[in-house]
C-alpha positions in Angstrom: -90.6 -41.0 -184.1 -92.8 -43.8 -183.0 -92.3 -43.7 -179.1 -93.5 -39.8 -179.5 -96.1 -40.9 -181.5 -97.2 -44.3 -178.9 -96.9 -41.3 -175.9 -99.5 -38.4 -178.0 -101.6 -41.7 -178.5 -101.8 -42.5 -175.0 -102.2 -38.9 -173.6 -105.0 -39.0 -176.2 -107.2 -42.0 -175.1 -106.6 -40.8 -171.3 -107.9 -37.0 -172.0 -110.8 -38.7 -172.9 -111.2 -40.9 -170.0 -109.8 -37.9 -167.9 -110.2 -34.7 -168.8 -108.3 -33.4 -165.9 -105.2 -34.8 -167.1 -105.2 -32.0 -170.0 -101.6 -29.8 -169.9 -98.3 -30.3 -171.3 -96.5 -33.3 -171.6 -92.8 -34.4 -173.0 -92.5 -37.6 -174.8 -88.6 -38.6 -175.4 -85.5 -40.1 -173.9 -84.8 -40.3 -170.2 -82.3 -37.6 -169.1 -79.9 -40.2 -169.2 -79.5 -40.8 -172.9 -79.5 -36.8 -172.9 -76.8 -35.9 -175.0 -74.9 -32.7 -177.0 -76.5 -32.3 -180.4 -73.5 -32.7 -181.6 -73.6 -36.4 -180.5 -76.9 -37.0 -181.6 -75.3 -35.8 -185.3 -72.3 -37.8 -184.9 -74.3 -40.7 -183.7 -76.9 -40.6 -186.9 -74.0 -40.2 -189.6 -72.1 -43.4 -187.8 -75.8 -45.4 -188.1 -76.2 -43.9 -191.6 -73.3 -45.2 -192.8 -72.2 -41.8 -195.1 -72.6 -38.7 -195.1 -69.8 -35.4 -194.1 -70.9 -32.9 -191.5 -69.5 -29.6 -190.7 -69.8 -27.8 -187.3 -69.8 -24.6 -186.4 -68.3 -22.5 -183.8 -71.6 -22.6 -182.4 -71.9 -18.7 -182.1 -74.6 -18.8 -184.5 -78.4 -20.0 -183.8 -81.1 -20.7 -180.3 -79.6 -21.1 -176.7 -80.7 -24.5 -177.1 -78.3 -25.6 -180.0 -75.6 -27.0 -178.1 -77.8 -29.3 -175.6 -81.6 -30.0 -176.1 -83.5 -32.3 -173.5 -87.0 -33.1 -172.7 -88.1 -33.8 -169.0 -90.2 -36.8 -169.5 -91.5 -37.2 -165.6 -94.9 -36.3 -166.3 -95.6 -38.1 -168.8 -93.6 -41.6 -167.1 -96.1 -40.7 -163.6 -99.2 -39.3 -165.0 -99.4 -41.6 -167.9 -97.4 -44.6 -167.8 -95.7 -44.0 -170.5 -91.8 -44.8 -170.5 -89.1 -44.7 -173.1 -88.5 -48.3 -174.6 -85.4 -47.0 -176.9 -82.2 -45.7 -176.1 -81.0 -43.2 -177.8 -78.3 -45.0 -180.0 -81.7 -47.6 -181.0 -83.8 -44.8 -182.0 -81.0 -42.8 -184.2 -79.9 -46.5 -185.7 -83.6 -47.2 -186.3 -84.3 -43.8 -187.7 -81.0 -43.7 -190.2 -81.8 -47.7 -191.2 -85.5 -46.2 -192.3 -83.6 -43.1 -194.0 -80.8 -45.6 -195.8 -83.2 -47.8 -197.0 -85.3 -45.1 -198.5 -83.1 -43.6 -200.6 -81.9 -47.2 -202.0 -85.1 -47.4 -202.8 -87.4 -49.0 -200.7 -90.9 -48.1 -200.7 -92.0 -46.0 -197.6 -95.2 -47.5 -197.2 -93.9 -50.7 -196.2 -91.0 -49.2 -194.6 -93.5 -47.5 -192.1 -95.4 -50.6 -191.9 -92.4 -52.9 -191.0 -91.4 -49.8 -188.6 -94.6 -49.9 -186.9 -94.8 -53.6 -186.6 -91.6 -54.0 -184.8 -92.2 -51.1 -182.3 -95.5 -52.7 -181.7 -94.1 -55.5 -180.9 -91.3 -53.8 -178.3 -93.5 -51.0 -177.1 -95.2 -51.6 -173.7 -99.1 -52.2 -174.4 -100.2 -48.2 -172.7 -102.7 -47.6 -175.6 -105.8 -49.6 -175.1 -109.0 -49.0 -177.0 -111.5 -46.3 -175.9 -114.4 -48.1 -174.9 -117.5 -47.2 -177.4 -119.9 -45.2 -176.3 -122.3 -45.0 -179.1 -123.4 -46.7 -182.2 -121.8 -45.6 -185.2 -124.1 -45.1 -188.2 
């Protein structure tokens, strides 16, 4: 959830220092970490550590429930802003924060410690808007 985050952040700070950049952009995994959602299950039980899934015949639910993929170009050209996970990092990272929490750690300093090691990881795209006027 972070490198979504970092990306909205960035697209953020440069609408305000260009407007023109406004429209839609993807934040995600490059196309080749795309994978079936199926994987993406399999892979979060395996980095979980527990946990029983059962599939469907896949008759049931959106077009999009077999495959789901975001094209991130946009965002990589217009922005600067690249993936620094794979796809197995971010489920392992994601499932270590889920096991964690429900041994009981607190979630405030599980974000924190999240936070801290993406931002140390995570190219530096965000920079500070400059300030424009004094704050009373």
């Amino acid at each position: 959830m972070l490198e979504p985050l970092a990306g909205y952040l960035t697209l953020a700070q440069r609408l305000w220092e260009q407007p023109a950049l406004a429209g839609a952009y993807n934040f995600g995994p490059d196309t080749v970490d795309a994978v079936a959602v199926r994987d993406v299950i399999e892979l979060a039980r395996a980095a979980y550590g527990a946990g029983e899934v059962h599939f469907g015949d896949g008759s049931e639910g959106p077009h999009e429930s077999h495959w789901l993929s975001l094209e991130n170009g946009k965002a990589k050209t217009a922005l600067g802003v690249t993936p620094t996970l794979t796809l197995v990092q971010a489920v392992a990272r994601t499932m270590a924060w889920y096991r964690a929490y429900s041994g009981g750690a607190d979630a405030r300093e599980l974000c924190d410690a999240d936070i801290a090691g993406f931002a140390g990881q995570a190219p530096k795209t965000v920079v500070r808007a400059k300030k424009t006027a004094a704050v009373k």
